[in-house]
C-alpha positions in Angstrom: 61.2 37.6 61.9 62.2 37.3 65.6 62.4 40.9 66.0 59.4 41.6 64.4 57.6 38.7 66.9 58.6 40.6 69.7 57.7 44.3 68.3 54.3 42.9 67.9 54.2 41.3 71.2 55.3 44.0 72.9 52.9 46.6 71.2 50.2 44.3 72.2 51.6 43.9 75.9 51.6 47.9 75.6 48.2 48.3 74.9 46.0 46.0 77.1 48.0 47.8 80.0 47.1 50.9 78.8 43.6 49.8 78.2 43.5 48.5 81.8 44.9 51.9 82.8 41.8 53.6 81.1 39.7 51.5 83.0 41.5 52.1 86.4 41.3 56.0 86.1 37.7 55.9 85.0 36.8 54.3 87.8 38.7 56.2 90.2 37.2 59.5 88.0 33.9 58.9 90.2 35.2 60.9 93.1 37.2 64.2 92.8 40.3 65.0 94.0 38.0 67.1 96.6 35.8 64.6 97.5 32.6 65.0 95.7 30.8 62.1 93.2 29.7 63.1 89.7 26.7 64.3 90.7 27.9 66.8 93.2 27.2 65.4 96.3 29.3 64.3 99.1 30.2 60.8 100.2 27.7 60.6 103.3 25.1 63.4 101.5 22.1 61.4 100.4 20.3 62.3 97.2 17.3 64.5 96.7 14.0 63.6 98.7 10.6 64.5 97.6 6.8 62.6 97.9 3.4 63.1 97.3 0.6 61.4 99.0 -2.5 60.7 97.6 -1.9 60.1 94.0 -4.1 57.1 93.1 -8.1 58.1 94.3 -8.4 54.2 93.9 -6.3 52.9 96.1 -6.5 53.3 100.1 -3.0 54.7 100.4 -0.8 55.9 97.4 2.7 58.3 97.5 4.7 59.3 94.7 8.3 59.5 95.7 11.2 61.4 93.7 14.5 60.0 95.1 17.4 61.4 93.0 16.3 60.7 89.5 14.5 57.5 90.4 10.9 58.1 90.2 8.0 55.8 91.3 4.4 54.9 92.6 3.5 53.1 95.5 -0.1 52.3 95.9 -1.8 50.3 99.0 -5.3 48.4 98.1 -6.6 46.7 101.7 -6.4 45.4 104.2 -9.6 43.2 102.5 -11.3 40.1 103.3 -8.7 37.4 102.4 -8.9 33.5 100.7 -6.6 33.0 103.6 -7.4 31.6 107.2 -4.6 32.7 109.0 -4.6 34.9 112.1 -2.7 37.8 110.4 -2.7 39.8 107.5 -1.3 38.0 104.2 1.1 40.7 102.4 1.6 40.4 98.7 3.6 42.5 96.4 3.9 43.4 92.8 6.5 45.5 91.4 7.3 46.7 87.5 8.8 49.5 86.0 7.9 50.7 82.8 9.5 50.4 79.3 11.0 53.8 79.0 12.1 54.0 83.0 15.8 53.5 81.8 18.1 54.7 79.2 17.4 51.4 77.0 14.2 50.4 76.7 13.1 47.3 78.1 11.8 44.5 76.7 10.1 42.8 79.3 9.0 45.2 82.5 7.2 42.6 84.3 8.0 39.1 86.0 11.9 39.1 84.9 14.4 38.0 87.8 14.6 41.6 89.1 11.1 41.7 89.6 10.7 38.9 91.6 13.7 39.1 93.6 12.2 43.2 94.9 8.6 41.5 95.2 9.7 38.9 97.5 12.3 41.0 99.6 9.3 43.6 99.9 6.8 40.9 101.0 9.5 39.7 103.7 10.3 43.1 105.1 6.8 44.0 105.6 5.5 40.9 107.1 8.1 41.9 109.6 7.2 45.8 110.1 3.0 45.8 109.7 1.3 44.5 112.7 -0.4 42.0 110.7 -2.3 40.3 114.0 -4.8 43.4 113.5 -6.1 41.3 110.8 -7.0 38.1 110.8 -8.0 36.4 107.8 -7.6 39.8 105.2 -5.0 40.5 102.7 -3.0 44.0 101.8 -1.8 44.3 98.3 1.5 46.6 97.8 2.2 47.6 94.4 4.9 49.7 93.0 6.0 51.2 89.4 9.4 52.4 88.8 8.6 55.5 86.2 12.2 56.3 86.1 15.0 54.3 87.4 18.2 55.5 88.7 19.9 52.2 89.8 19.0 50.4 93.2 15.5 50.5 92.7 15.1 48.6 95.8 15.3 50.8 98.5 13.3 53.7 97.4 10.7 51.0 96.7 10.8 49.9 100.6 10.5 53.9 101.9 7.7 54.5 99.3 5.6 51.7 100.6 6.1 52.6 104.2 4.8 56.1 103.6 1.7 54.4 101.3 1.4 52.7 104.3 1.1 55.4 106.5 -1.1 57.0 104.0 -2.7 54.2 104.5 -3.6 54.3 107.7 -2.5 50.8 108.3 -1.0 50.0 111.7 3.2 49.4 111.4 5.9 48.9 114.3 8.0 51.6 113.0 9.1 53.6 110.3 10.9 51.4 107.7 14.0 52.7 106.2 16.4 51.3 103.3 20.1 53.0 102.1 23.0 51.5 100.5 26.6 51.9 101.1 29.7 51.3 98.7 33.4 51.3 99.4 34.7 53.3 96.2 38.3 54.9 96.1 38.9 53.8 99.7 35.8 55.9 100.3 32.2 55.3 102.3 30.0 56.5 100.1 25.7 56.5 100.8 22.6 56.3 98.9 24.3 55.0 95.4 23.1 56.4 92.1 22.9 54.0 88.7 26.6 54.9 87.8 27.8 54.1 91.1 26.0 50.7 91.7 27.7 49.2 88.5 31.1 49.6 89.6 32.4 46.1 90.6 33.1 47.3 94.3 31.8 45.9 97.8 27.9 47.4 98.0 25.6 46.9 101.4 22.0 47.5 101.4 20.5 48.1 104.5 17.0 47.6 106.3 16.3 48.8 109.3 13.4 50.4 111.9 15.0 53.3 113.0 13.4 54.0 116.3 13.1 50.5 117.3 16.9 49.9 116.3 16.3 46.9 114.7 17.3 45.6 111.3 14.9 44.2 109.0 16.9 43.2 106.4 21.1 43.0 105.5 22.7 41.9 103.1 26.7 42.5 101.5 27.4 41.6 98.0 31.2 40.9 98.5 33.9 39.2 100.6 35.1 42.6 103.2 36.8 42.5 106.3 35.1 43.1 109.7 36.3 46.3 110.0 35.2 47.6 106.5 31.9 45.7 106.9 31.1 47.5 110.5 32.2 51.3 109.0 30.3 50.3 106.0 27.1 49.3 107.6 27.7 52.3 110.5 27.1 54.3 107.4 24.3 52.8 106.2 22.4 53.2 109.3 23.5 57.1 109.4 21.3 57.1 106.3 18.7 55.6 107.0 18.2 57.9 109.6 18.7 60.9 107.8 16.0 59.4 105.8 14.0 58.6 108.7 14.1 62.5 109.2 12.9 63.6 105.9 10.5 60.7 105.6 8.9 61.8 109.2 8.6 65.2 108.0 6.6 64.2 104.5 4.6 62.9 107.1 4.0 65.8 109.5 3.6 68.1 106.5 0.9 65.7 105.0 -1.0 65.9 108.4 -0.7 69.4 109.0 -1.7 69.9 105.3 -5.4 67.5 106.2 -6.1 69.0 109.4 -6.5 72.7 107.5 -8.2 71.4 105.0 -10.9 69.5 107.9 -11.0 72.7 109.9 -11.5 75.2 107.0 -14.1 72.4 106.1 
């Protein structure tokens, strides 16, 4: 009976550690022995940047933005005459994604935690960036619909509305530009996708104006040292500003594209 005690205890002993081992390679499976992710993309390459501007004929700005495979909408009513007094621009936000955005369908797009947590962070940043003074006693209305989500939804959501914003035409102190950062097999790695923003490793979302070199918003969802926070948040700010780039050049393109179209008019 003895014998058979510790057989059994030992098999068991033998099998959450291979179970744990499992775990430990398939995390460590995220990066190649060569350096690239799943997806094929190096640790400081940034994911695949496309956007379209003037999507909604109702709204006063609008962009569609393709960021990797997260797709969404962002759509600008105002600035309007507001119930507000104040001697700047009130900014409100609504954000939802639709029920077929993820790979399981969601029972409740609108409102949840999630929601509220991006509204407010978006109404926060962009108090900060739009020169609100301009307008006294209106409001601007931001909203933004996650078609297809491919993890942080977050950021992509903050460079969508700055180019809506642009599209616009309403007044901001900068460009505002938002990347994340995680520390994966002793690796820097930018611009997370879904698979790599569940892994239970330090993450650090950035906010920042690029030319102005000021940060909007930071925040670091574990305990690092100072060292690994300061190379983690050095490359957060290199993307951003490889974002800046491509963002800046939607931009230019979008001008050039309305000038023609005014002069051949």
């Amino acid at each position: 009976m003895d014998t058979s005690s510790t057989t059994m205890k030992t098999s068991t002993k033998n099998n959450l550690t291979s179970t744990s081992n499992m775990e430990h390679v398939a995390a460590f499976d995220l990066i190649s022995v060569e350096g690239y992710r799943m997806d094929g993309r190096k640790s400081d390459e940034l994911r695949q940047f496309r956007c379209l501007f003037n999507t909604m004929s109702d709204a006063d700005g609008s962009c569609y933005l393709e960021h990797g495979n997260c797709k969404l909408l962002a759509m600008i009513y105002g600035p309007y005459e507001g119930r507000s007094n104040q001697e700047q621009a009130v900014i409100t936000c609504d954000f939802s994604m639709t029920q077929y955005c993820v790979s399981e369908r969601r029972l409740k797009t609108y409102g949840d935690l999630k929601s509220q947590k991006i509204q407010m962070s978006i109404q926060r940043v962009f108090q900060q960036a739009i020169l609100t003074e301009t307008y006294p006693k209106s409001q601007i209305d931001i909203y933004l619909k996650i078609l297809q989500s491919d993890g942080n939804d977050y950021c992509p959501c903050v460079n969508a509305t700055t180019l809506a914003l642009i599209n616009a035409g309403i007044p901001l102190k900068d460009f505002v530009c938002s990347s994340t950062v995680g520390n994966i097999q002793g690796k820097y790695i930018v611009d997370l996708n879904q698979q790599e923003e569940q892994q239970q490793t330090p993450k650090l979302t950035l906010t920042i104006m690029p030319q102005r070199n000021e940060i909007v918003s930071l925040s670091c969802e574990s305990r690092v040292h100072a060292i690994t926070y300061n190379d983690m948040l050095d490359s957060a700010t290199n993307a951003c500003q490889q974002l800046f780039s491509s963002m800046k050049q939607a931009v230019i393109e979008q001008l050039k594209t309305s000038l023609n179209l005014l002069h051949d008019n």
